[in-house]
N, C-alpha and C positions, 0 to 999 in steps of 0.2 A: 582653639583651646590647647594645640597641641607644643603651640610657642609660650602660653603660659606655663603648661607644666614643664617644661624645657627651663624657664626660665626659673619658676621655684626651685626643680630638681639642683641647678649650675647653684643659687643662693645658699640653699644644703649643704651640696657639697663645699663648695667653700667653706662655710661655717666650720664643717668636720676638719677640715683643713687648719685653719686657723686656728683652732680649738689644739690639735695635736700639733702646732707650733709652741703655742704657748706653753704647751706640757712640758716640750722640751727645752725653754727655759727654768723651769722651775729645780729647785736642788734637791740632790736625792742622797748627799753625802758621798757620791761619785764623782770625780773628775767630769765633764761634759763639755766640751768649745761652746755645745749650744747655750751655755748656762750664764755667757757675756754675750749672745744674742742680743742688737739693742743699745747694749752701752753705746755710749758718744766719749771723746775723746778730745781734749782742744789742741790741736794739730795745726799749726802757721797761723794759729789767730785763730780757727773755726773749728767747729762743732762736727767732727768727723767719725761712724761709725765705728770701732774698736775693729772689727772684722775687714774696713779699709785701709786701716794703717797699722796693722801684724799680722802676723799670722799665730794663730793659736792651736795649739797641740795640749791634746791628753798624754801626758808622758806616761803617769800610771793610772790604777785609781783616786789616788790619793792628792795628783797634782797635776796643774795647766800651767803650761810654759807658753809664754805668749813673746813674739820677739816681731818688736819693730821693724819695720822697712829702711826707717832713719832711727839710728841709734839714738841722735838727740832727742827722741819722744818718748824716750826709757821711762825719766820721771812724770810725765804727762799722762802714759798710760799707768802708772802705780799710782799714780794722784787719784786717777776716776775709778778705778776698782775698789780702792780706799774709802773713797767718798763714796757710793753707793750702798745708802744705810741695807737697799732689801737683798741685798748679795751677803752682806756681815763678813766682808773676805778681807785678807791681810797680805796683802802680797810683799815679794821682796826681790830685789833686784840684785846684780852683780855685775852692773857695768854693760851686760851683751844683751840678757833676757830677761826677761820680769817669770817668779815664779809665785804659782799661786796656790796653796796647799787646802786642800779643799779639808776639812775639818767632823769626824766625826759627828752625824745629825743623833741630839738627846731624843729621848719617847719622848717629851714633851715637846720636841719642834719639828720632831716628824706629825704628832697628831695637829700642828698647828697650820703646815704643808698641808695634808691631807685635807684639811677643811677648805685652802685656797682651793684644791683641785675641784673638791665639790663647789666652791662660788664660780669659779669659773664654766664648769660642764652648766652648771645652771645658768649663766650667762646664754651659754651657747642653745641651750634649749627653748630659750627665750627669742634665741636669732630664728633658729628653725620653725617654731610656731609663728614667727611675724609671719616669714613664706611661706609657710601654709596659707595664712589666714590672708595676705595677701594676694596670691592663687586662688581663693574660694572668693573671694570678694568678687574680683575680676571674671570668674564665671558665673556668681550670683548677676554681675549684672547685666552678661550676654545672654544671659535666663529671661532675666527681664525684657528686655529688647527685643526678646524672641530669635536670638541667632543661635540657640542651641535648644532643642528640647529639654524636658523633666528628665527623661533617660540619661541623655548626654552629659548632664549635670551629676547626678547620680554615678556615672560611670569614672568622671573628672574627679568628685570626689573619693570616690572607694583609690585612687591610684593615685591621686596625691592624699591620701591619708596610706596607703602601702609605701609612698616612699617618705613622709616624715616618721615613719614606723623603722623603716630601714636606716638610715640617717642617725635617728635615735638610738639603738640597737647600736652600728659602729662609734656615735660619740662615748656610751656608756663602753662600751669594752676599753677603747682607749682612758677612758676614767681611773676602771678599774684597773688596769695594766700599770699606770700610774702608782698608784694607792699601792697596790703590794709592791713596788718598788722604791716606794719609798719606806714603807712599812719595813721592808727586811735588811735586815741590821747584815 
């Protein structure tokens, strides 16, 4: 049993992982490199990470400066920031580096933010209870079988219900940590 809860504990953590990835693509009105996390780029004919073919910098708050490895990718990488309706970004170039002026977020598209961040923590709680209930399945039915006692079950359960308690407690903080920054103007 000790390799099941091992193995929901690793599925958790990940989850919490993931979860504070994708946080940090989301926009907060701040310059952030993580915030073209993801993007693809068409570079020699193919579909190439944004973060493989430049390198991107927070110059302030306000702006990401992103500068190709090959200068002839200048337009290709303005083309896909462009075109990425859920970014809404406008970038502009000068020949050397693409620059990307991150734009004042209104009260109404920060409360619109805010609401992504709640679907997604609710996504992620949903990953977490699969591994719980995955974990408990697999020792309900070494119960069965007889390879652990009622006790032992009992005890598998109280500590995989302490660490999807735990789990849930740091995805909610990261939630929250989120939400007030995007919330503050």
């Amino acid at each position: 049993m000790n390799d099941e809860l091992q193995l929901a504990k690793e599925q958790m953590k990940e989850t919490v992982e993931h979860f504070s990835g994708e946080l940090g693509k989301i926009r907060t009105g701040r310059a952030n490199p993580q915030m073209l996390a993801g993007l693809t780029v068409e570079v020699y004919g193919q579909q190439t990470l944004l973060e493989h073919a430049a390198t991107i910098n927070a110059v302030d708050a306000q702006l990401l400066q992103i500068t190709p490895y090959d200068p002839s990718n200048l337009e290709a990488v303005s083309v896909a920031i462009r075109d990425n309706q859920s970014l809404g970004l406008n970038p502009s170039d000068d020949g050397k580096v693409v620059r990307v002026p991150i734009p004042s977020l209104t009260t109404e598209r920060r409360q619109q933010i805010v609401k992504q961040v709640g679907e997604k923590a609710e996504q992620a709680k949903i990953s977490l209870r699969n591994a719980r209930h995955g974990a408990l399945d697999a020792a309900k039915s070494a119960k069965k079988d007889g390879d652990i006692s009622e006790d032992d079950f009992h005890r598998f359960e109280k500590q995989i219900d302490q660490s999807m308690n735990d789990y849930q407690t740091q995805l909610e903080e990261h939630a929250e940590a989120k939400e007030q920054e995007i919330m503050t103007v």
